[in-house]
C-alpha positions as CSV (number, residue, x, y, z in Angstrom):
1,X,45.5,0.3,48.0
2,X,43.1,-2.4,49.4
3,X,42.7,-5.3,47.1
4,X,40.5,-8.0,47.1
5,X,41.3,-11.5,45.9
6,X,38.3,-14.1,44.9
7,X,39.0,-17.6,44.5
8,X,37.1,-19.4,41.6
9,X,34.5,-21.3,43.9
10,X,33.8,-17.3,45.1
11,X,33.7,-15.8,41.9
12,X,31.6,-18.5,40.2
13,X,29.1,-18.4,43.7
14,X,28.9,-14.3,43.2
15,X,28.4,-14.4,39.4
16,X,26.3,-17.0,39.3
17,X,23.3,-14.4,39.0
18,X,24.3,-12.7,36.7
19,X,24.7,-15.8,34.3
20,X,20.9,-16.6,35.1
21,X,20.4,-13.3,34.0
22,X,22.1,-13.3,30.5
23,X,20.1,-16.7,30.0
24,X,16.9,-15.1,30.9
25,X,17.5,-11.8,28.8
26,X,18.0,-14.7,25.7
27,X,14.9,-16.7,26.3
28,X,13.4,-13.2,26.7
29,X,14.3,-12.1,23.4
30,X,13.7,-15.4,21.8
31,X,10.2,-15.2,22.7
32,X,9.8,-11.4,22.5
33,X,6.9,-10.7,19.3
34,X,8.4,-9.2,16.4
35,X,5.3,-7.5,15.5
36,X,5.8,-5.2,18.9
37,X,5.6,-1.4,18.9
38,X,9.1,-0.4,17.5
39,X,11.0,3.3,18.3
40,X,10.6,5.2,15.2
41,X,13.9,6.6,13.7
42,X,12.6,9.9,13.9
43,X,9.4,11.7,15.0
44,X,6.3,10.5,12.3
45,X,4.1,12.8,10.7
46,X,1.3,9.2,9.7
47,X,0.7,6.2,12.0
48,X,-0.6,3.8,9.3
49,X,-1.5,3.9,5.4
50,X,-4.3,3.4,3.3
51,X,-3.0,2.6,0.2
52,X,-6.2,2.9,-2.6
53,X,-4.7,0.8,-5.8
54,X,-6.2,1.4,-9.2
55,X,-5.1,-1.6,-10.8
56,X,-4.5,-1.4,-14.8
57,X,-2.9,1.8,-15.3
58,X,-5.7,5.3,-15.1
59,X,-5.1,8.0,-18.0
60,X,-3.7,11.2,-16.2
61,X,-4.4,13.1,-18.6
62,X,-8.4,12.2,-18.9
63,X,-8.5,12.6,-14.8
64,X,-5.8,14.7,-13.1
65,X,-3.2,16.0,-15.6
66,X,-4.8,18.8,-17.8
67,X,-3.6,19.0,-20.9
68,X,-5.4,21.6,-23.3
69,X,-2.8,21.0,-25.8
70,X,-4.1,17.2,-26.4
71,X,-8.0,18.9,-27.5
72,X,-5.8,21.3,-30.0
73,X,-3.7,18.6,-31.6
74,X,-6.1,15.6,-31.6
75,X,-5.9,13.4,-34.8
76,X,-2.4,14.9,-35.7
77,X,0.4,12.3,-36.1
78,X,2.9,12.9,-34.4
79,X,6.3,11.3,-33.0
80,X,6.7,10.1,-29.0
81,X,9.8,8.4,-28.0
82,X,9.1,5.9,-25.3
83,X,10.4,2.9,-23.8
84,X,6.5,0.9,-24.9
85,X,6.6,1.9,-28.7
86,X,11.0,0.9,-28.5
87,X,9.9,-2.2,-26.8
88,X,7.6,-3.2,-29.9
89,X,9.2,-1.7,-32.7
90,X,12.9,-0.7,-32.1
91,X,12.2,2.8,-33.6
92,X,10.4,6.1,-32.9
93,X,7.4,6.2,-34.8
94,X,4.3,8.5,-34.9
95,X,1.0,8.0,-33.5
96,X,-2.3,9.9,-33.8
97,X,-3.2,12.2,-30.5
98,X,-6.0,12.2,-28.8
99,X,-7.8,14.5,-27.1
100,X,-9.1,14.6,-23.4
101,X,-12.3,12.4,-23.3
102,X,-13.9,14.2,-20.7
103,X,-14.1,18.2,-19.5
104,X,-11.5,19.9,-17.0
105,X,-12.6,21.8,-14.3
106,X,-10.5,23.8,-11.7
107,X,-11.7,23.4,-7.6
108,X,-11.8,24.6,-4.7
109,X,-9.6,27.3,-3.0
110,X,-6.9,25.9,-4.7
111,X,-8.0,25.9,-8.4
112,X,-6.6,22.3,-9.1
113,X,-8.0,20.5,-12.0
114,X,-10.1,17.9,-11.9
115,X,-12.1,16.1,-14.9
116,X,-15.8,15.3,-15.0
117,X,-14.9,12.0,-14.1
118,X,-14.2,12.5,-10.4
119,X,-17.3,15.0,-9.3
120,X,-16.9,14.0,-5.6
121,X,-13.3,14.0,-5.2
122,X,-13.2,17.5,-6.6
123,X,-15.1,18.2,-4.4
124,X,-12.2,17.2,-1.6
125,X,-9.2,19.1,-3.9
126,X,-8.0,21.7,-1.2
127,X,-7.0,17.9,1.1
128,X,-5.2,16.8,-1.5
129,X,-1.7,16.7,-3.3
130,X,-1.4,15.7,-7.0
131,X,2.0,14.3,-7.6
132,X,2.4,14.9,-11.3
133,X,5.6,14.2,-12.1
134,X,5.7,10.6,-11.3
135,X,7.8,7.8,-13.7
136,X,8.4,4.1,-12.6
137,X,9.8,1.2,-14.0
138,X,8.5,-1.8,-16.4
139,X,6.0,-1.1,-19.5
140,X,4.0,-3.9,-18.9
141,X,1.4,-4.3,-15.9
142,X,3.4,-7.5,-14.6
143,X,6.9,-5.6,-13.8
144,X,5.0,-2.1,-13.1
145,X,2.5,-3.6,-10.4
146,X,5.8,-5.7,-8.6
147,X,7.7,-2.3,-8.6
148,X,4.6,-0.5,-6.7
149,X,4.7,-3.0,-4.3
150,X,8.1,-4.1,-3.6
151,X,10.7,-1.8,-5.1
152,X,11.8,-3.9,-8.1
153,X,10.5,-5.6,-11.6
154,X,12.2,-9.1,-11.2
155,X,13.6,-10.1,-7.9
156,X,11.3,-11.8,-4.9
157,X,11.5,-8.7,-2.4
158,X,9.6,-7.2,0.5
159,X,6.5,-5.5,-0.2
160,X,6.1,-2.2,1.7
161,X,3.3,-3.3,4.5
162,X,6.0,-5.9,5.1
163,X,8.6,-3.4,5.0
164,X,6.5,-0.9,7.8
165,X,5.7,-3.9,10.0
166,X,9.4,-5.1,10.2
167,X,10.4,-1.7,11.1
168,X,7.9,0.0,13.5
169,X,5.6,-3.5,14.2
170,X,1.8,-2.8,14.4
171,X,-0.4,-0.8,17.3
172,X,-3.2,-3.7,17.6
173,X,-1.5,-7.3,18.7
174,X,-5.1,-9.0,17.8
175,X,-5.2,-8.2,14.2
176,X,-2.7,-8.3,11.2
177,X,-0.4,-5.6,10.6
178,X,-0.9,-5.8,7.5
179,X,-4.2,-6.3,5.5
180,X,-5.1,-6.3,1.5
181,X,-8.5,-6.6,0.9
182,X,-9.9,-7.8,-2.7
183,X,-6.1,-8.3,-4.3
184,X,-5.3,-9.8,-7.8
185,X,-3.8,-13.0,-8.0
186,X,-2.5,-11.7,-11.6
187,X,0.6,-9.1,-12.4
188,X,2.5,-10.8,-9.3
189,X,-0.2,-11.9,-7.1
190,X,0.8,-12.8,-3.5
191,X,4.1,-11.4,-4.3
192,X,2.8,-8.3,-4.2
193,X,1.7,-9.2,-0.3
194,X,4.6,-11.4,0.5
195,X,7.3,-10.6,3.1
196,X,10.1,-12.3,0.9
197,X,13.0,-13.0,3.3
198,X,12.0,-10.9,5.7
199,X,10.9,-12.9,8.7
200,X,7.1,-14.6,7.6
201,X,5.8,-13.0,10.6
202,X,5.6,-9.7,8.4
203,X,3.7,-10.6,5.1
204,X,0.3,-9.5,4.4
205,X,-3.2,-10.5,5.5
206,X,-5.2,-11.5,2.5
207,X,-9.2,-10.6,3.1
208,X,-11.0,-12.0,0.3
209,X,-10.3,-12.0,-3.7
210,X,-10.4,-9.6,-6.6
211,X,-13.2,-10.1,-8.2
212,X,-15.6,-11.0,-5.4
213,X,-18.3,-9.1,-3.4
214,X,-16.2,-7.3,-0.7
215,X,-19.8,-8.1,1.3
216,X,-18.6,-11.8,1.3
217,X,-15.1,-11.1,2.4
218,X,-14.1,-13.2,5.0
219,X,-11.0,-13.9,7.1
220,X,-11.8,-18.1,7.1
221,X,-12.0,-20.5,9.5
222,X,-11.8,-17.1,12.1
223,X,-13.9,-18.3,15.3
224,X,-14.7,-21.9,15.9
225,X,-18.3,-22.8,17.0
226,X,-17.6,-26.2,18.5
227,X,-15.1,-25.5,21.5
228,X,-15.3,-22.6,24.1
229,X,-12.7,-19.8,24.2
230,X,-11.4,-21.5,27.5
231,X,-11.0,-25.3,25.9
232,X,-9.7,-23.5,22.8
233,X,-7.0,-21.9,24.9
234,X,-5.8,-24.7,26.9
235,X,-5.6,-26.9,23.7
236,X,-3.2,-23.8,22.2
237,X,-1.2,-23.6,26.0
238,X,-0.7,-27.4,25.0
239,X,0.4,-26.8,21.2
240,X,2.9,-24.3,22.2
241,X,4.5,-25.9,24.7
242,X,5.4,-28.8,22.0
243,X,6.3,-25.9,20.0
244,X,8.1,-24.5,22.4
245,X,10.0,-27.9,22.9
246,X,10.4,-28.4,18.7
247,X,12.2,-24.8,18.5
248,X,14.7,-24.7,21.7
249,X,18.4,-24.8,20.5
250,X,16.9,-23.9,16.7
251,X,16.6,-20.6,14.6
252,X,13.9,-21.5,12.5
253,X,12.2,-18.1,11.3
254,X,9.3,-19.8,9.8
255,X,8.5,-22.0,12.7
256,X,8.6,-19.0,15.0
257,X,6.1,-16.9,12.3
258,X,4.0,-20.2,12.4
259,X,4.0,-20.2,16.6
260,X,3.4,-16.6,16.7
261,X,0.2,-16.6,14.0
262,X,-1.3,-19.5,16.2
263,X,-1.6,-16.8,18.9
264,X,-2.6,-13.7,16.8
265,X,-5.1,-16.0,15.4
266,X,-6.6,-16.9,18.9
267,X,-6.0,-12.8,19.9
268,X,-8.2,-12.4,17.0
269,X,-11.3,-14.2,17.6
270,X,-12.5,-11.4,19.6
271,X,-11.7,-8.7,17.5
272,X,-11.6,-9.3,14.3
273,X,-14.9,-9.9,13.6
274,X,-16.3,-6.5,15.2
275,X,-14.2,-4.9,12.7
276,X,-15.0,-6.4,9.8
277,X,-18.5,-6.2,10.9
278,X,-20.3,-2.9,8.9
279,X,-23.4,-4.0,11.0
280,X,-22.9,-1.4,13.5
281,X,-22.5,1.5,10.9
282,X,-25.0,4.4,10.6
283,X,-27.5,4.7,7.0
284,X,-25.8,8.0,6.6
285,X,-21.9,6.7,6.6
286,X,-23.0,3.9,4.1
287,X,-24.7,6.6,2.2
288,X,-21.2,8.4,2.4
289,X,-19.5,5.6,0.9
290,X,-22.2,5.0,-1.9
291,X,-22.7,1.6,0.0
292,X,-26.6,0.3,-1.5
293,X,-25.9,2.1,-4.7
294,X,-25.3,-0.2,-7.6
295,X,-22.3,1.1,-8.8
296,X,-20.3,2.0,-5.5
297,X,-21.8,-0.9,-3.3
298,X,-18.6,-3.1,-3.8
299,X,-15.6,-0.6,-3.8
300,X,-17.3,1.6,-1.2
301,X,-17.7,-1.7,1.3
302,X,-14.0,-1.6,0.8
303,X,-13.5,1.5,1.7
304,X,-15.7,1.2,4.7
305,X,-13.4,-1.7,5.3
306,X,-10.1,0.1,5.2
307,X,-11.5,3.0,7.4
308,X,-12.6,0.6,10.2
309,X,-9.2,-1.4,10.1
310,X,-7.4,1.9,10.3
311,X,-9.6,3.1,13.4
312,X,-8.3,-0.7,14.9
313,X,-5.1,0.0,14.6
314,X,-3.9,-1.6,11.6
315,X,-0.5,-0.6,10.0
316,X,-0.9,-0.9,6.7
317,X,-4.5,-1.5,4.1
318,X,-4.2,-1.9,0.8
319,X,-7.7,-1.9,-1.0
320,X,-7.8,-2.9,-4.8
321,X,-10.1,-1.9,-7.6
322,X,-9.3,-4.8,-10.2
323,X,-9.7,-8.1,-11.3
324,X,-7.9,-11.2,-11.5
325,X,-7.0,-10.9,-15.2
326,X,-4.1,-10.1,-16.8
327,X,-5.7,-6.9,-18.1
328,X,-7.1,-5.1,-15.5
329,X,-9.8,-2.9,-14.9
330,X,-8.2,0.5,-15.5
331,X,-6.4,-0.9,-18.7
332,X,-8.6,0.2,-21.5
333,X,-6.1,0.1,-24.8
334,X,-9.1,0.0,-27.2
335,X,-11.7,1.7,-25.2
336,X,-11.2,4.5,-23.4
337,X,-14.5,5.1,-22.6
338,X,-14.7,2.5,-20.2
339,X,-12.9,4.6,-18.1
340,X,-16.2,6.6,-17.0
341,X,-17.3,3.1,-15.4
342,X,-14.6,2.4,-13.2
343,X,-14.8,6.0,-12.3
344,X,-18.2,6.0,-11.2
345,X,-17.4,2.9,-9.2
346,X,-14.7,4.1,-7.4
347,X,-15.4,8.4,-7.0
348,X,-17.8,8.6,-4.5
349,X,-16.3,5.6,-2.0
350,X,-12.9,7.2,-2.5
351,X,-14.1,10.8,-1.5
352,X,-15.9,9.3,1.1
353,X,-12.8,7.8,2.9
354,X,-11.5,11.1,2.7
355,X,-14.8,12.6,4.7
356,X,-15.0,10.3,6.9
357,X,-11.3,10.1,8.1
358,X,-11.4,13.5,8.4
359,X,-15.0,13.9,10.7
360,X,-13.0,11.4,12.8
361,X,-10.0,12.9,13.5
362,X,-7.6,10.0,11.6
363,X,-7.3,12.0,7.9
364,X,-4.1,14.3,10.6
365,X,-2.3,11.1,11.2
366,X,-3.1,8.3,8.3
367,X,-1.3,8.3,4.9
368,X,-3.7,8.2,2.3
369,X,-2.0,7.0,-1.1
370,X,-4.1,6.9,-4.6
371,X,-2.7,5.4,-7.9
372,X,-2.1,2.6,-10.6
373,X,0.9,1.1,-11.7
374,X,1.5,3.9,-14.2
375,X,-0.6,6.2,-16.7
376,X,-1.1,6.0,-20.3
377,X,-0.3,7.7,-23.4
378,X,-1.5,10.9,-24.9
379,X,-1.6,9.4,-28.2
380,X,-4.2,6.6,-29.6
381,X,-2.8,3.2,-29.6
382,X,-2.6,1.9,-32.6
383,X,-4.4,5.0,-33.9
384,X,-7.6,3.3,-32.0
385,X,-9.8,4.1,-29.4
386,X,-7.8,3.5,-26.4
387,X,-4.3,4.5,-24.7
388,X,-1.2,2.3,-24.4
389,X,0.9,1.8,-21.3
390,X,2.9,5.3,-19.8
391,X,5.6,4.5,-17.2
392,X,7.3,7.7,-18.3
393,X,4.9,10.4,-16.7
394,X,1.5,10.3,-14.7
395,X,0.2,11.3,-11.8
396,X,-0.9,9.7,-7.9
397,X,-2.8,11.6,-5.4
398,X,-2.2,11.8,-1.5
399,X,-3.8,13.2,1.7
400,X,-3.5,13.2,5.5
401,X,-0.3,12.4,7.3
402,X,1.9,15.6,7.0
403,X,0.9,15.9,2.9
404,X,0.9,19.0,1.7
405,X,-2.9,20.2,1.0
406,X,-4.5,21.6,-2.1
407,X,-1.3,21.6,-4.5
408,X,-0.1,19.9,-7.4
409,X,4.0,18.9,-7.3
410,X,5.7,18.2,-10.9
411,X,4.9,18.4,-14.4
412,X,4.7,16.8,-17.4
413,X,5.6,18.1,-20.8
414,X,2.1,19.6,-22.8
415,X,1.6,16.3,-23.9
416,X,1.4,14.4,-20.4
417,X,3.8,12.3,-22.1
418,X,6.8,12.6,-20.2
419,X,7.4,13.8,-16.2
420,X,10.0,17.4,-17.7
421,X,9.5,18.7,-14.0
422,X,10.2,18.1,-10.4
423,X,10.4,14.4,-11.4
424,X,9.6,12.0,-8.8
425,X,10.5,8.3,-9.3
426,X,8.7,5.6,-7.4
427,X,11.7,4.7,-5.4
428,X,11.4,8.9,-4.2
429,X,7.6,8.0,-3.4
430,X,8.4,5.3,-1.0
431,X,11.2,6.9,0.3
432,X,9.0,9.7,1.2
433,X,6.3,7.4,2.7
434,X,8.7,5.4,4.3
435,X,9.8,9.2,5.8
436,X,6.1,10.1,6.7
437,X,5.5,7.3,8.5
438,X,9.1,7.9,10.7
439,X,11.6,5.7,8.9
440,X,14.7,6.9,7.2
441,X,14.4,4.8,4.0
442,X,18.7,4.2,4.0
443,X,18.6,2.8,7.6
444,X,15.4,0.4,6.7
445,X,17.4,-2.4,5.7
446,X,17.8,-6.3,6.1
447,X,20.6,-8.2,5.3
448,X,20.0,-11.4,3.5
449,X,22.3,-13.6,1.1
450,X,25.4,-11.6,2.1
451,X,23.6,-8.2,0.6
452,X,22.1,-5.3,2.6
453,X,18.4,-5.0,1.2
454,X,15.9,-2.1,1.1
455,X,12.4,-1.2,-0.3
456,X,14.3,1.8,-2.4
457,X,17.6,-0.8,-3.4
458,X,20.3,2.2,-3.8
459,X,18.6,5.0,-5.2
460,X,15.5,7.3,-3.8
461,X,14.9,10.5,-1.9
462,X,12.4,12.0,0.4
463,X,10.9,14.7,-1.6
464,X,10.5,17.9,1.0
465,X,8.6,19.6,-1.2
466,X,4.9,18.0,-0.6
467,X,5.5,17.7,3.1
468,X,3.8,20.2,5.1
């Protein structure tokens, strides 16, 4: 057998290449962008998410949930266990039902019920899946908003744009991954947008306020009149490579999420603000989203909004209908009939999105997700004119992205008190969404402080049954 004997100054001349190699491959990955195009862990039914939050809480059972029993029992006083009435009193005690404010209607091919309040979303039924049996955790809008967003009532966690970017990065490397337009700075505020511990590279892009025109909506300070694109970029070649000289030898997460936004905010000077430009759009698509109407101008620019980010590429939208109080918009404990406003605001832009995605070919692969922090109670609150707080059953709507179409999933009792049927937790929703959009919700983790982490913590399941 032939052998072959190196001496070191040999071996250290042959392998000296491949030791330029390994130092290459770590400055390579050093420097690679986190917000990349990431392999999916299995083949995904959306490519982004448009998530449409009704801030405050909608009553089910005066929108989506029919409930005939509540018209034949109204004024009776009756008993309802539930985690709100235990809260305040430590007992079970009875409270006065009320009936369904507003008529029930069944639509299209698939006879789904719809009140008065939603005219033009009934009219988009046989696209949509009414998940019924939803419950969630926290009674109070604080806890109940965090859990929607991030997966837990207390704790500083990842909300789930932050989540999606970190595990399948974004399609468009000159805008944010991960956009909330109009948000509340109440019931969590930036929390609800915040990356937490995952890298800072992966928190969400705030556009605006709630409680502001969506017309004056502005990413700030986004293009700068006084220096050319050309002096602009050689004054960033110059920042980085100070930046470059600051972070060799150091892992400093937040220094590389500051170096990286210097560049997606020079990437972005040339796109963003075509997108968020509705100059460009047709009298009849503005008419779709009720934009010049009084009532629909503000939340159906937002819609607008959302539709062009999605066309751009953008992971994940969140769009808000809300305030910045601690009692929201949909939150209507002593009257109910307020509810018939927000609706009215919000119906027409809503069931626009839904056209319009659809004309344009995106409704097949982007997620649309519809829903407040939880529903409210069949009975009067404190025998008044409104409904409390209900965590223990309501109902969310989705569409597009490998949903099932026209159908209803889960029940609750003939009440709407309590999901009885084909319950579905939040931590199930997201691990469904999570599953939609390609990611197995147990492999989606990040270990911080000694712990593997997760947007569903140790519990959730994808839910088969309202896939297509």
């Amino acid at each position: 057998m032939l052998q072959t004997f190196w001496s070191r100054r040999q071996a250290l001349k042959s392998l000296a290449c491949g030791f330029g190699y390994l130092a290459l491959a770590d400055l390579a990955n050093a420097n690679a962008n986190p917000l990349s195009p990431k392999t999916p862990h299995h083949t995904p039914r959306a490519k982004r998410i448009i998530f449409i939050f009704m801030q405050g809480g909608p009553s089910h059972v005066d929108t989506f949930d029919y409930k005939p029993r509540l018209k034949r029992d109204d004024g009776r006083m009756l008993s309802f266990d539930d985690a709100r009435t235990r809260a305040r009193t430590r007992s079970i005690v009875q409270h006065r039902v009320m009936k369904n404010l507003w008529r029930f209607r069944q639509h299209g091919q698939s006879g789904c019920w719809v009140s008065e309040l939603f005219p033009h979303i009934a009219e988009c039924v046989d696209d949509l899946c009414f998940v019924q049996g939803l419950h969630t955790e926290g009674v109070a809008h604080g806890p109940a908003t965090l859990f929607l967003h991030t997966g837990s009532i207390n704790l500083v966690r990842p909300a789930m744009g932050s989540w999606l970017l970190y595990g399948l990065g974004t399609e468009n490397q000159s805008l944010p991954g991960f956009v909330t337009i109009l948000p509340s700075l109440g019931n969590g505020g930036p929390r609800n947008w915040s990356s937490a511990f995952l890298p800072a590279c992966y928190q969400g892009t705030a556009i605006g306020r709630a409680g502001m025109q969506a017309r004056d909506a502005r990413i700030r300070d986004l293009t700068n009149p006084r220096r050319t694109v050309a002096d602009q970029r050689r004054q960033l070649d110059l920042l980085q490579a100070l930046n470059a000289d600051q972070m060799r030898g150091r892992n400093d997460a937040e220094l590389n999420a500051i170096v990286d936004s210097f560049e997606l905010a020079f990437r972005m000077q040339s796109e963003a603000p075509r997108v968020l430009d509705l100059a460009g759009e047709t009298r009849e698509t503005l008419r779709l989203y009720g934009i010049g109407e009084r009532a629909t101008d503000n939340f159906g620019w937002q819609c607008l909004m959302a539709r062009r980010l999605a066309e751009a590429g953008v992971r994940y939208i969140q769009i808000t209908y809300g305030d910045n109080t601690d009692n929201p918009a949909w939150d209507q404990h002593s009257n109910l009939p307020k509810h018939a406003d927000h609706a009215l605001a919000t119906d027409k832009p809503v069931a626009g999105l839904l056209a319009d995605l659809k004309r344009r070919g995106l409704l097949d692969d982007t997620l649309v997700w519809w829903g407040g922090e939880f529903g409210r109670t069949p009975y009067a609150e404190r025998n008044g004119t409104g409904r409390d707080h209900n965590p223990g059953g309501f109902t969310m709507f989705l569409a597009g992205g490998g949903i099932k179409k026209g159908c209803a999933f889960g029940r609750t009792d003939e009440y709407g008190h309590l999901a009885v049927a084909d319950k579905v937790h939040m931590h199930d929703l997201h691990a469904t969404l999570l599953h939609l959009m390609g990611l197995d919700h147990e492999r989606l983790t990040f270990r911080y402080a000694g712990r593997d982490f997760r947007l569903t913590d140790v519990t959730g399941r994808v839910v088969p049954e309202i896939i297509e």
